[in-house]
BADRENFI-951625 format. One line per 2 residues: number of its first residue (from 1); their letters; for each residue x, y, z of N, C-alpha, C. Coordinates in Angstrom, 1 decimal, always signed. Example, Ala and Ser with C-alpha at 12.3 -4.5 7.8 and 13.67 -1.06 7.14 Angstrom:
BEGIN
1 = AS = +13.2 -5.7 +7.8 +12.3 -4.5 +7.8 +13.2 -3.3 +7.8 ~ +12.8 -2.2 +7.1 +13.7 -1.1 +7.1 +12.9 +0.0 +7.9
END
This chain:
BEGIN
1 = XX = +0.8 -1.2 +0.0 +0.0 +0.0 +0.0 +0.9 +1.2 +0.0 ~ +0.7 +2.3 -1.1 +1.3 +3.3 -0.9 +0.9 +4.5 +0.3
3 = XX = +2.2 +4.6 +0.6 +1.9 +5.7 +1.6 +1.6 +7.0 +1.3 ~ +0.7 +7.7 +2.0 +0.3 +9.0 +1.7 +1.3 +10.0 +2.0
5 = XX = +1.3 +11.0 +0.6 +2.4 +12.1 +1.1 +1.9 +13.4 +1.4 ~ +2.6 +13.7 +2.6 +1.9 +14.8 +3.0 +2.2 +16.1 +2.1
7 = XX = +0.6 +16.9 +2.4 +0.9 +18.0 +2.0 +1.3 +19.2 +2.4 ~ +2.4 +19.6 +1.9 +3.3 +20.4 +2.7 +2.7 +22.3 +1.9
9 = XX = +1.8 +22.1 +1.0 +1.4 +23.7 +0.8 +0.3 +23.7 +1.5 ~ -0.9 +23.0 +2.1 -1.8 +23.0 +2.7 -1.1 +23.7 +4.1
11 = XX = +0.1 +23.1 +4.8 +0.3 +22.5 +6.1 +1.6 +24.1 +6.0 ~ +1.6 +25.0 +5.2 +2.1 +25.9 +4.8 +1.6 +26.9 +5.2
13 = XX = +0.2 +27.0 +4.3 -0.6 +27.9 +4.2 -1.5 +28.2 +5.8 ~ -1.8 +27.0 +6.5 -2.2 +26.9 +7.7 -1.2 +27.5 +9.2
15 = XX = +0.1 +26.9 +8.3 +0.9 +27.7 +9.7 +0.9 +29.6 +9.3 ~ +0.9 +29.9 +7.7 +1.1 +31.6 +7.4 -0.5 +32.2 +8.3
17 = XX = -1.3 +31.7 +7.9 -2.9 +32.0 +8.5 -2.7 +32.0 +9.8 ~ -2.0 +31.3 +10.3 -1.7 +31.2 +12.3 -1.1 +32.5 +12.7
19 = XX = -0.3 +32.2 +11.9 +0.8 +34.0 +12.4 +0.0 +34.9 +11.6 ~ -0.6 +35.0 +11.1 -1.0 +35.9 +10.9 -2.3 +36.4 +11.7
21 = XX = -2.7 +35.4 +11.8 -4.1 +35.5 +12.9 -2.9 +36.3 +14.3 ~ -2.3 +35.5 +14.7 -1.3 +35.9 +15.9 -0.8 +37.8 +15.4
23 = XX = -0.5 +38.2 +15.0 +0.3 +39.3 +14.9 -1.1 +39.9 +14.6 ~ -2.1 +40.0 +14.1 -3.1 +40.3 +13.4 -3.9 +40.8 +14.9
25 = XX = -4.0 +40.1 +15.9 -4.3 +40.1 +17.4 -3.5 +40.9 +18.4 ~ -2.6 +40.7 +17.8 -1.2 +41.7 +19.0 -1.6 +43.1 +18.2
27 = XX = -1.6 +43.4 +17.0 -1.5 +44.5 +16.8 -3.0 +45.5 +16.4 ~ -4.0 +44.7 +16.8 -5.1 +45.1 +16.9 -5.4 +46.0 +18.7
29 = XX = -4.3 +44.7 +19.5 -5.0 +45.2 +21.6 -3.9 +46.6 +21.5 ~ -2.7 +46.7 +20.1 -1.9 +47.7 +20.4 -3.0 +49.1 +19.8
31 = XX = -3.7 +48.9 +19.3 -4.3 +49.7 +18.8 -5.3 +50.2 +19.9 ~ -6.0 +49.3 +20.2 -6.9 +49.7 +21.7 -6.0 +50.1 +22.7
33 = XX = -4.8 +49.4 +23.1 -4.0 +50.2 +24.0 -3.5 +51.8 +24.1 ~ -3.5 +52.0 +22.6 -2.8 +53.3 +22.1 -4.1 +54.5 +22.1
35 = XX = -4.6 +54.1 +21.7 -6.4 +54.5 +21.6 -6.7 +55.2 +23.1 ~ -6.7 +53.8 +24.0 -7.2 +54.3 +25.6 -5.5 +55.5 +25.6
37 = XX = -5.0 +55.0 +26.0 -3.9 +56.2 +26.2 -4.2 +58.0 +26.2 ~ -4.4 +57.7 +24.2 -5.0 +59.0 +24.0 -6.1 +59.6 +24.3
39 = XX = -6.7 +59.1 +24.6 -8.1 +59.5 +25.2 -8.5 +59.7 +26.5 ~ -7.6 +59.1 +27.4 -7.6 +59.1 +28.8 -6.8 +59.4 +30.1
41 = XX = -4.8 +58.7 +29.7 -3.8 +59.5 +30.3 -3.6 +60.3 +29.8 ~ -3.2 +60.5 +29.1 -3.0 +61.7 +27.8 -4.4 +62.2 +26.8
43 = XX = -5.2 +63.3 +27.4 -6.2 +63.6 +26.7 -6.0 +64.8 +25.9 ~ -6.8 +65.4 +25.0 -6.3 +66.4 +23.8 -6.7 +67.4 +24.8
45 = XX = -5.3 +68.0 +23.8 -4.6 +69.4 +24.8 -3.5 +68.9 +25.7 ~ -3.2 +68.0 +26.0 -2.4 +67.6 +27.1 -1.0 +67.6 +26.6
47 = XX = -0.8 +67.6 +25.3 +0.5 +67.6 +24.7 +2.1 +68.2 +25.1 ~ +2.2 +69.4 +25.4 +2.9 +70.4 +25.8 +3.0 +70.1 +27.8
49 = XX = +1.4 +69.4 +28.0 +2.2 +69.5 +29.5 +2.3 +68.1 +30.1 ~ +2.1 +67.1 +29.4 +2.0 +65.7 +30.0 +2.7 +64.9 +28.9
51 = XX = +3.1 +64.0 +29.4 +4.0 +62.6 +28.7 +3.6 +61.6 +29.6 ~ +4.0 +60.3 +29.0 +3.6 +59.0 +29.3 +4.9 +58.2 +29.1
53 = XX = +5.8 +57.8 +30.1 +6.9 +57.0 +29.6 +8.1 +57.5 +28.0 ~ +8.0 +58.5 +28.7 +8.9 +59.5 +27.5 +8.3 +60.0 +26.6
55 = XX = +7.3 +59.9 +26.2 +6.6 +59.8 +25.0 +5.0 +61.1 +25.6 ~ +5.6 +62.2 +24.6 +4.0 +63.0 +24.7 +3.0 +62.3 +23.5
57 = XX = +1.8 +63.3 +23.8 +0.4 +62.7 +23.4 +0.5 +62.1 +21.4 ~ +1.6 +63.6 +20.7 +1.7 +63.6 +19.5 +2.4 +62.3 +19.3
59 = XX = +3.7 +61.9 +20.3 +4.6 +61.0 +19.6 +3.4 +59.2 +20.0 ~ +2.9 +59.7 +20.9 +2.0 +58.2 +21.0 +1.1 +58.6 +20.2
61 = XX = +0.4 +59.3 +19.7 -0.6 +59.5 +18.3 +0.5 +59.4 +17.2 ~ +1.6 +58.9 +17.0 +2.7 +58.1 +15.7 +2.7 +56.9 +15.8
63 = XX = +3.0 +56.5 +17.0 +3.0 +55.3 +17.5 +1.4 +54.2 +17.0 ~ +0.5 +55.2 +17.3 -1.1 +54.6 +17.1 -1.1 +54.6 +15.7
65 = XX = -0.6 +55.3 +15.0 -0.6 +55.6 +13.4 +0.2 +54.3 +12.6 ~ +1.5 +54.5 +13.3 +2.2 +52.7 +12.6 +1.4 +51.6 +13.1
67 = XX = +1.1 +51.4 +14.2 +0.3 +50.3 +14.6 -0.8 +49.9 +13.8 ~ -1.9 +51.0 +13.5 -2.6 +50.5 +12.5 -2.2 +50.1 +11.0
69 = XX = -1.3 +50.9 +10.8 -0.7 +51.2 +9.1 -0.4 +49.0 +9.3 ~ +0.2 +49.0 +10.2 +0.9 +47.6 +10.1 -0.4 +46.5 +10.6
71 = XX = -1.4 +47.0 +11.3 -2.7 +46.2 +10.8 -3.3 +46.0 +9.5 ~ -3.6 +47.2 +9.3 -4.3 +47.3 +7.4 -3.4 +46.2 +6.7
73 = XX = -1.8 +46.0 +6.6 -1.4 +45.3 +5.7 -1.3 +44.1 +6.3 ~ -1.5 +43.7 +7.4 -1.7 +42.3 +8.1 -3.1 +41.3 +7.3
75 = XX = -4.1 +42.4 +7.6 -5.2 +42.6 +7.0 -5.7 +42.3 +5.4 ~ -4.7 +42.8 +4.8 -4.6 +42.7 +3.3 -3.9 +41.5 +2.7
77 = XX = -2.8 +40.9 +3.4 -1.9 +39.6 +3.5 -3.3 +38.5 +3.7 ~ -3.7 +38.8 +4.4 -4.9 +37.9 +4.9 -6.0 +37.7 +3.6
79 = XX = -6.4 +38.8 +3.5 -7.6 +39.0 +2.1 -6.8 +37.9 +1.3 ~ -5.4 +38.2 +0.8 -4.4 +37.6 -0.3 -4.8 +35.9 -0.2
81 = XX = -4.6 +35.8 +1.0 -4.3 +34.2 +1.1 -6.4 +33.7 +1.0 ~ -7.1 +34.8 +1.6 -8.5 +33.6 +1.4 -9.3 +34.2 -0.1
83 = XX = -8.7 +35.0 -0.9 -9.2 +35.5 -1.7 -10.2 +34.7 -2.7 ~ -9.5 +33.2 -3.2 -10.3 +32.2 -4.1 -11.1 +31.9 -3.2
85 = XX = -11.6 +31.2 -1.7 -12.7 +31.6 -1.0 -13.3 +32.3 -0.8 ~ -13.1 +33.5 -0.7 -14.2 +34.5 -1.2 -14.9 +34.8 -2.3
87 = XX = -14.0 +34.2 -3.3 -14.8 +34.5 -4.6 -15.5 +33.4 -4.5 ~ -15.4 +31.9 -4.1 -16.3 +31.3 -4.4 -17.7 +31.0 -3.7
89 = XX = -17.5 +31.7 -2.3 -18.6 +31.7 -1.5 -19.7 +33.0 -2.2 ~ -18.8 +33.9 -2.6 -19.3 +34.8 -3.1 -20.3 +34.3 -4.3
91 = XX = -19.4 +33.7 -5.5 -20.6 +32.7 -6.2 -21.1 +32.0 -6.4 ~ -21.0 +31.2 -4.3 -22.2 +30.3 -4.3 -23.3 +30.9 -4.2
93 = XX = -23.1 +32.1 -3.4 -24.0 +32.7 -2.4 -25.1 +33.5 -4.0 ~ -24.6 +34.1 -4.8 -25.3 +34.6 -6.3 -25.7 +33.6 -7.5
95 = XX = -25.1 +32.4 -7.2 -25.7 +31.1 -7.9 -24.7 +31.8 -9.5 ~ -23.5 +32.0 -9.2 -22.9 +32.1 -10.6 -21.9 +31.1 -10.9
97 = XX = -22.0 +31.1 -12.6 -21.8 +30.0 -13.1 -20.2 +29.6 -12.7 ~ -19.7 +28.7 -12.1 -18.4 +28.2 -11.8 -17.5 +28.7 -12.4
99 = XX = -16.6 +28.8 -12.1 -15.1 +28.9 -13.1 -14.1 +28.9 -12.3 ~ -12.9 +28.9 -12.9 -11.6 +28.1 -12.4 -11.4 +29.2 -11.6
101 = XX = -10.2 +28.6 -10.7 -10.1 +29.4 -9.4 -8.8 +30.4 -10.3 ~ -8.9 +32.1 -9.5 -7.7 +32.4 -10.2 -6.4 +32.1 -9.3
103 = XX = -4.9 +32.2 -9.8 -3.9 +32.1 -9.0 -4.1 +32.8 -7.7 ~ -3.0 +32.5 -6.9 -2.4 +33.2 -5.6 -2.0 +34.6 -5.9
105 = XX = -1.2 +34.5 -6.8 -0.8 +35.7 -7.5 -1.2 +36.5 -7.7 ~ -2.0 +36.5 -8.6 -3.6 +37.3 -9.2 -4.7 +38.0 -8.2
107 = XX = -4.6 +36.8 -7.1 -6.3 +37.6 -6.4 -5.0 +38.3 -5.4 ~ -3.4 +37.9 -4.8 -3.0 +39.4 -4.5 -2.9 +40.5 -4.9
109 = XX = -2.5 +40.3 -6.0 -2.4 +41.4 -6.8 -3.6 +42.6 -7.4 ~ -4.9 +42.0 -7.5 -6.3 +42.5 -7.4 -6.8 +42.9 -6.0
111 = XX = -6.1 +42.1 -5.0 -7.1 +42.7 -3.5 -6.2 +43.7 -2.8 ~ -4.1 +43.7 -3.5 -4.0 +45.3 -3.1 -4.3 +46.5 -4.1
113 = XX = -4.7 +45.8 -5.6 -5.2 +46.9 -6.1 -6.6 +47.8 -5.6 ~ -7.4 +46.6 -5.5 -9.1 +47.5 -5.0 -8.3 +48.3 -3.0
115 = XX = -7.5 +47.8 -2.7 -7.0 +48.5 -1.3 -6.4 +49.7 -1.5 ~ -5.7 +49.4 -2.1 -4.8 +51.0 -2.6 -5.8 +51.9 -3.4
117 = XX = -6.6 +51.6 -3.6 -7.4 +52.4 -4.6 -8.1 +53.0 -3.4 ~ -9.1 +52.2 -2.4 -9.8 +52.6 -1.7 -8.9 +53.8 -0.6
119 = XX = -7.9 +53.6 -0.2 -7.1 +54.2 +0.6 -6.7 +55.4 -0.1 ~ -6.0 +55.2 -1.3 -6.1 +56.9 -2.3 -7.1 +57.5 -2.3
121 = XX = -8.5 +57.0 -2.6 -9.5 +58.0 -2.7 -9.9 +58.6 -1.2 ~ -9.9 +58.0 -0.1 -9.8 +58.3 +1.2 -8.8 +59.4 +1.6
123 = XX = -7.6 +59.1 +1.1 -6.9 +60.0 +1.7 -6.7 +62.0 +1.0 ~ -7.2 +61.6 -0.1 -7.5 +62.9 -1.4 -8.9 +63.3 -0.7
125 = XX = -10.1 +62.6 -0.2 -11.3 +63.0 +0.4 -10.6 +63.8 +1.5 ~ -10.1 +63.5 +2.7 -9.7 +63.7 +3.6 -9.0 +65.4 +3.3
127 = XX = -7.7 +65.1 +2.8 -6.9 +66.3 +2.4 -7.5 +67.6 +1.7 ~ -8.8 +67.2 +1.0 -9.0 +68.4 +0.3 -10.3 +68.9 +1.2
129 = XX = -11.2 +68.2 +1.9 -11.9 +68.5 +3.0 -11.4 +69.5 +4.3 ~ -10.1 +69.1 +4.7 -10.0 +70.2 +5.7 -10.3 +71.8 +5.5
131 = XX = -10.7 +72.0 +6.7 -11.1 +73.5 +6.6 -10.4 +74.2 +7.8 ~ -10.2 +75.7 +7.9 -9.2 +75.9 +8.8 -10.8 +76.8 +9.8
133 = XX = -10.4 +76.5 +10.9 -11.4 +77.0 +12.0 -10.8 +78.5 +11.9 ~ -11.5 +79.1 +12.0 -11.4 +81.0 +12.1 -11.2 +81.2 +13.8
135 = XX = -12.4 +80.5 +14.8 -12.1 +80.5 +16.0 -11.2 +79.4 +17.1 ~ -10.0 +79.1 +16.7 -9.6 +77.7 +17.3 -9.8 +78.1 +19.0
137 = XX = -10.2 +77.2 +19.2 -10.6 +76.8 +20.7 -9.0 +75.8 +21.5 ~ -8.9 +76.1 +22.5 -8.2 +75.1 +22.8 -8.3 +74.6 +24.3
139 = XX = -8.6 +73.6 +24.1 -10.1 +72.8 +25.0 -10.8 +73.0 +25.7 ~ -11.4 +72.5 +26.6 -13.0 +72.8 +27.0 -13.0 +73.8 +27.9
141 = XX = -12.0 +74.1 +28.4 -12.2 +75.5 +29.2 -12.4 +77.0 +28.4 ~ -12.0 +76.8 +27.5 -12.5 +78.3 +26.9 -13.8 +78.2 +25.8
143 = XX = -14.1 +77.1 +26.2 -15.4 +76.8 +25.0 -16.7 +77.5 +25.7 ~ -16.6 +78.5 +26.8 -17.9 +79.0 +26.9 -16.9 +80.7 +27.5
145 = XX = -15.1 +80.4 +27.0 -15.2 +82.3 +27.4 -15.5 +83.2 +26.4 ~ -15.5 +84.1 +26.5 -15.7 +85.4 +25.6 -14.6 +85.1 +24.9
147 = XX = -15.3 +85.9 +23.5 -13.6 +85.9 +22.4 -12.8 +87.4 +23.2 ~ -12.0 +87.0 +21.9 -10.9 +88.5 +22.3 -11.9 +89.8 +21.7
149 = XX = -12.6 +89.3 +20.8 -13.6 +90.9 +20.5 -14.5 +91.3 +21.5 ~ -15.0 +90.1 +22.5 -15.5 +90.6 +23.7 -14.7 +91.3 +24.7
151 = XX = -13.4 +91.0 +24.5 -12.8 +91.8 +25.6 -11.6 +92.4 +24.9 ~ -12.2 +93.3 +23.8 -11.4 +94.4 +23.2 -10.3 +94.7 +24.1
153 = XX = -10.7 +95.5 +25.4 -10.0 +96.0 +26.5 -9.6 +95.1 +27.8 ~ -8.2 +94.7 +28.1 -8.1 +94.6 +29.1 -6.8 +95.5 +30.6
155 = XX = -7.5 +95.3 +31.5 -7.1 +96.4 +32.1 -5.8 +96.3 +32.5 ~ -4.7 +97.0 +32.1 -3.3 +97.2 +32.3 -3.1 +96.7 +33.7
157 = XX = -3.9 +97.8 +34.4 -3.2 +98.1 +35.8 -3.5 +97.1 +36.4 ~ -4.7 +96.1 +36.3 -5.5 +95.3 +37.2 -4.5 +94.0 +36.9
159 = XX = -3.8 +94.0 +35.8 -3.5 +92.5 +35.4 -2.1 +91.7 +36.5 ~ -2.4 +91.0 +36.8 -1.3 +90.0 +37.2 -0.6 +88.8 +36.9
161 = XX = +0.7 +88.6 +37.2 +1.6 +88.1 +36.7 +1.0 +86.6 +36.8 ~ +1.1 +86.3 +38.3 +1.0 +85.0 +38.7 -0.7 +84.1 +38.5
163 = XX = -1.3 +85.2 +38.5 -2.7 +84.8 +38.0 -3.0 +85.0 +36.7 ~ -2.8 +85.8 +35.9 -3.5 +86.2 +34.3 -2.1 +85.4 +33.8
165 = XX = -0.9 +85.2 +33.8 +0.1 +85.6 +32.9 +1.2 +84.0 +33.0 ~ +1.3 +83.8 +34.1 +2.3 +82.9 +34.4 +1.1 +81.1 +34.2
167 = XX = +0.0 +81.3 +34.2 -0.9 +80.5 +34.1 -0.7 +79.4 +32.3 ~ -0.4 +81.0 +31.7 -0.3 +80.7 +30.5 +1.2 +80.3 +29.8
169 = XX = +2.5 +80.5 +30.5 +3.7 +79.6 +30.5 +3.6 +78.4 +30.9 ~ +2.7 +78.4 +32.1 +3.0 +76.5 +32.6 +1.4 +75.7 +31.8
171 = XX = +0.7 +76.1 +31.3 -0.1 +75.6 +30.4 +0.9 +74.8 +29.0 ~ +1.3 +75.9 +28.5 +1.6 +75.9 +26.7 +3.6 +75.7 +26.9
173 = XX = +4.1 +76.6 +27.5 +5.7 +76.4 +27.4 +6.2 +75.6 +28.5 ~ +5.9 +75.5 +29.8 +6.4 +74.8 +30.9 +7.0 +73.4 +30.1
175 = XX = +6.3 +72.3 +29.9 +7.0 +71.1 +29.5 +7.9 +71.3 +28.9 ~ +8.7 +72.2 +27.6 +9.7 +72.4 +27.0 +10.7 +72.7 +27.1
177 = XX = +10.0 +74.0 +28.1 +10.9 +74.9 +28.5 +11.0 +75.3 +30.1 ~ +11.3 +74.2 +30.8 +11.2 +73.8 +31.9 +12.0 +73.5 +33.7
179 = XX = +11.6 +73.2 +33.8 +12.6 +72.1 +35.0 +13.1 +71.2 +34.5 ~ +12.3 +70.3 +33.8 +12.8 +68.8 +32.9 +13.3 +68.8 +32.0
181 = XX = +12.9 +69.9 +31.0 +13.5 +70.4 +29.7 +14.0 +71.5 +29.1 ~ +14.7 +72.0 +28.8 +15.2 +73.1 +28.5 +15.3 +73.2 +27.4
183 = XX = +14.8 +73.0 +26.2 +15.1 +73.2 +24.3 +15.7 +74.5 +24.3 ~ +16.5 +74.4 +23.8 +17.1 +75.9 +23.2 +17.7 +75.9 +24.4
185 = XX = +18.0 +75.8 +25.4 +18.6 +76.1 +26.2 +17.9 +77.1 +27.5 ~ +16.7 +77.2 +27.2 +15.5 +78.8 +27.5 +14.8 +77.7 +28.3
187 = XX = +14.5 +78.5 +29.7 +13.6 +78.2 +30.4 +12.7 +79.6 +30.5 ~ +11.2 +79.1 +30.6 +10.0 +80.5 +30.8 +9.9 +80.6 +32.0
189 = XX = +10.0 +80.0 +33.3 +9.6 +80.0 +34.4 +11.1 +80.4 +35.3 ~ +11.9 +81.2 +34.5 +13.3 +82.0 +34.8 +13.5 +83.4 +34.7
191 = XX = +13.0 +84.3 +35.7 +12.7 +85.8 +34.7 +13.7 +86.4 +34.1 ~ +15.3 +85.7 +34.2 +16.4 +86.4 +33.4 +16.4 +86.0 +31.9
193 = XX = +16.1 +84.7 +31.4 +15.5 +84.2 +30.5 +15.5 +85.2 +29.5 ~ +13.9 +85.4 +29.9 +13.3 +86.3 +29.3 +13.4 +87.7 +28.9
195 = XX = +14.5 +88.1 +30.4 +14.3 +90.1 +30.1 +16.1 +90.1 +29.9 ~ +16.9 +89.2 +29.6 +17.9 +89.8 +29.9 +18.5 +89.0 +28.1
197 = XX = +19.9 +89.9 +27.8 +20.2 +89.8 +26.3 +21.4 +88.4 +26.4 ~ +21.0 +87.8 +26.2 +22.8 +86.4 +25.9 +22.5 +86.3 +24.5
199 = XX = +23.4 +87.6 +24.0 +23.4 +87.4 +22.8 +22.7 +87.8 +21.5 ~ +21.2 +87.9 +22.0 +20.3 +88.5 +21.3 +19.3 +89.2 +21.6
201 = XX = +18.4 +90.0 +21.0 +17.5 +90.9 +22.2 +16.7 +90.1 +22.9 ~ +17.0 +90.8 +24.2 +15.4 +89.8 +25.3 +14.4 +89.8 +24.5
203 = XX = +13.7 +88.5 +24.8 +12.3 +88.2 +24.3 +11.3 +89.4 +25.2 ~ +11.2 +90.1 +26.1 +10.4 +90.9 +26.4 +10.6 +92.3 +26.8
205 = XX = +10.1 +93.2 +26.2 +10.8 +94.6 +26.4 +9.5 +95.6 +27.1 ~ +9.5 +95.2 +28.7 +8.9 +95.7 +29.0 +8.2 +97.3 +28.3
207 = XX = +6.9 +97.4 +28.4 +6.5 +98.5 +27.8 +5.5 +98.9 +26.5 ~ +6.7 +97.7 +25.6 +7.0 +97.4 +24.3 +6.5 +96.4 +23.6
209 = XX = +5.2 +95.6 +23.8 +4.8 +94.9 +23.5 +5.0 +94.5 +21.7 ~ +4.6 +95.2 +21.2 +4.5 +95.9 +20.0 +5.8 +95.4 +19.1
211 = XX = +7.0 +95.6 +19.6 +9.0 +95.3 +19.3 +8.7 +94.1 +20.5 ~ +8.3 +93.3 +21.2 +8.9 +91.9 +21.9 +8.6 +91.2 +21.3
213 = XX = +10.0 +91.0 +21.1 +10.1 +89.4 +20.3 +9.3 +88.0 +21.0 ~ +9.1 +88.1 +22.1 +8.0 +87.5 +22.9 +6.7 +87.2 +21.6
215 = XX = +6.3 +88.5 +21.6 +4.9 +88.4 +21.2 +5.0 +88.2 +19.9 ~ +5.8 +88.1 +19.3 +6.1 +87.4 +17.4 +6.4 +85.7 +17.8
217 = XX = +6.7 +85.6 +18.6 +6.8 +84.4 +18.7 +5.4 +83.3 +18.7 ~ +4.8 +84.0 +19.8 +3.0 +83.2 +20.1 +2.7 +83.5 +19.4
219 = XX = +2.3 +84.7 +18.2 +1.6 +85.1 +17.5 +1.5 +84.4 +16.3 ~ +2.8 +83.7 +16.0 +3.2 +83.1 +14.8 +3.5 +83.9 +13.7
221 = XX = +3.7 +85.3 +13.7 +4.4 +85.9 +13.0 +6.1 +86.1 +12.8 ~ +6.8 +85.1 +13.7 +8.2 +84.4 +13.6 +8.1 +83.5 +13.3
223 = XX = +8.6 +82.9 +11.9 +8.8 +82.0 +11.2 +9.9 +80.8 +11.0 ~ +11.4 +81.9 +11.0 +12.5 +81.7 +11.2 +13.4 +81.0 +12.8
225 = XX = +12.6 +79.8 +13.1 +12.7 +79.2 +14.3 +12.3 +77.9 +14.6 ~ +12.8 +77.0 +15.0 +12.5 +75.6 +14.9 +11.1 +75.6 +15.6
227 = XX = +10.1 +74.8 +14.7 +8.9 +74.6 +15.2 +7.8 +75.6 +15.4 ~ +8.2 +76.7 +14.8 +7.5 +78.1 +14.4 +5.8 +77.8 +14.4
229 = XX = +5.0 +76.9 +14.6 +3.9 +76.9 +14.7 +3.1 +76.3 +15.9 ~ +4.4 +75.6 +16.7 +3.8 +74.9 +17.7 +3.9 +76.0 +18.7
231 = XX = +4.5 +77.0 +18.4 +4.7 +78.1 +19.4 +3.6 +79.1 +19.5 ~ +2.3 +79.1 +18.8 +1.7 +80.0 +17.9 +0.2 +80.0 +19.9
233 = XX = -0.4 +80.6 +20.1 -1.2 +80.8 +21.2 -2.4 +81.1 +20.5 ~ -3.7 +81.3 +21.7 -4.6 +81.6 +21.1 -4.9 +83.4 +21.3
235 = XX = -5.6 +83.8 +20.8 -5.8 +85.4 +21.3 -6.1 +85.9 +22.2 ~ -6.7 +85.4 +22.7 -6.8 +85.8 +24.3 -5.6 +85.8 +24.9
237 = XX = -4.8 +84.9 +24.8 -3.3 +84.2 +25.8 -2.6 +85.5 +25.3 ~ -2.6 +85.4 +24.1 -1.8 +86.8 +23.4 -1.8 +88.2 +23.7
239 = XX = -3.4 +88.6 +23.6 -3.8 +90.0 +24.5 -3.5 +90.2 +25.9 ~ -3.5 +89.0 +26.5 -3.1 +88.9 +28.0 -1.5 +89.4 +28.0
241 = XX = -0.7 +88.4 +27.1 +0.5 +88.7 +27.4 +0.8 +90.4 +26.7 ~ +0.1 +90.6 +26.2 +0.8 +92.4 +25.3 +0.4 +93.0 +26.4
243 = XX = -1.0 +93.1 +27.3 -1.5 +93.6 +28.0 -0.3 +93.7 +29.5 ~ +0.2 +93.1 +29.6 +1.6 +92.5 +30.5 +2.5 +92.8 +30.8
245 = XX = +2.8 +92.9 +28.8 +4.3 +93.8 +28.7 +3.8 +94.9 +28.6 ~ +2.9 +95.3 +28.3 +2.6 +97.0 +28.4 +2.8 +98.2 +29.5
247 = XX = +1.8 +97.1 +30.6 +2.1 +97.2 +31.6 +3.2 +97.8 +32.7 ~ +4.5 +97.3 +32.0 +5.6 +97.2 +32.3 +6.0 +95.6 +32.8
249 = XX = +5.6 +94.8 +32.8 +6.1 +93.2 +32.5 +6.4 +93.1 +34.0 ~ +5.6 +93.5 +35.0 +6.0 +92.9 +36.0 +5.8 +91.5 +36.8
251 = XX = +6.9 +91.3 +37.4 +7.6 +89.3 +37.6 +7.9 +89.9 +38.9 ~ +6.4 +89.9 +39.9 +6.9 +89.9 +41.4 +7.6 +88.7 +42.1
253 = XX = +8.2 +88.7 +43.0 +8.2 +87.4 +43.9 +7.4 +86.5 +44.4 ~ +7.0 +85.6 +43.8 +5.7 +85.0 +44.7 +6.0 +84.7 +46.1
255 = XX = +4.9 +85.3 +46.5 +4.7 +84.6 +48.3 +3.3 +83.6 +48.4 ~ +4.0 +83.3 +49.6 +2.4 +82.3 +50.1 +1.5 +82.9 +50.1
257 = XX = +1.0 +84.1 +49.6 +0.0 +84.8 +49.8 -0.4 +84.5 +48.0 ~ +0.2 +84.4 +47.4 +0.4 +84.5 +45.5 +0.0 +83.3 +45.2
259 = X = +0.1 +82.3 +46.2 +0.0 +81.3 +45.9 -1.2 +80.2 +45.3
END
């Protein structure tokens, strides 16, 4: 009696389907993992003043971005291998007339075409849909203040450092420009920092709102500077701070009374 020889593209294709199922699974809980993250230790807005294991909100919203990029093609590997099953269930299911199965080759080659196709038209929808908000908000705390046209005027004399002004360094620059971090070398929560020259003019010229380089900076009318947009504020923060320097920029000593 002859012996049966195994088949080794069946017993092939079953182990690629395993790992695939397997990676297909790890990188789906990395997507829920990445997902809760953003949405919950790290919620929007949080970028500038929170991190998670080195990593702020943007660099784990990359992280969630490869994760899926390398699902979709897990995903598509998968389509590849059950593709002649699909087509045939497909025309069992329509009662169409049989025909030969096509290659391996063929229904990959057709199931990254209709993928890539759908993903181009997706991402050309996407890109030419953006609209730029006229009012950007930046989160739910100022989603019920007055704009800056409600408060044309704010009062010089009344304004404070530690309450109106310094609120808005450990919001937006603290993380960067910090205790922990120092980019550029510039710390905001240093008042020599800021008013004194190493090299180039102080960023704030008491008075002078108008000439501080401070206020080109948040505004995003300084261009010429790494990251020239992440530095950009909203208008309120902005009027606060011109209001500040106008003032004459004063950086009392906090006491436990400031506090």
């Amino acid at each position: 009696m002859k012996a049966k020889t195994p088949d080794f593209t069946n017993m092939n294709r079953t182990l690629a389907n395993i790992l695939i199922d397997i990676v297909a699974a790890l990188l789906f809980l990395g997507m829920i993992a990445t997902g809760y993250l953003l949405r919950f230790p790290l919620p929007p807005g949080s970028n500038k003043s929170l991190s998670l294991w080195g990593y702020t909100r943007h660099q784990w919203g990359d992280i969630h971005f490869w994760i899926s990029l390398g699902l979709l093609v897990v995903l598509v590997v998968h389509l590849m291998l059950h593709w002649n099953w699909i087509v045939t269930v497909i025309a069992k299911r329509c009662r169409l007339p049989k025909t030969a199965q096509p290659s391996l080759v063929r229904s990959g080659v057709l199931t990254a075409v209709v993928v890539i196709l759908c993903i181009t038209l997706f991402a050309w929808s996407a890109q030419y849909s953006v609209k730029e908000i006229t009012r950007p908000m930046r989160g739910k705390r100022q989603l019920n203040e007055p704009s800056v046209t409600a408060q044309a005027y704010i009062d010089k004399e009344n304004i404070e450092f530690w309450q109106d002004v310094y609120p808005i360094f450990e919001t937006h620059c603290l993380f960067c420009h910090g205790p922990q971090r120092q980019l550029g070398g510039f710390r905001v929560d240093r008042r020599e920092d800021l008013f004194e020259s190493r090299g180039h003019e102080p960023l704030v010229l008491p008075g002078q709102s108008a000439v501080s380089p401070l206020i080109a900076i948040v505004s995003g009318t300084k261009k010429n500077m790494p990251m020239a947009d992440k530095h950009t504020l909203s208008e309120q923060d902005i009027t606060r701070l011109k209001a500040w320097i106008d003032s004459g920029a004063k950086w009392p000593v906090k006491t436990d009374a400031g506090k």
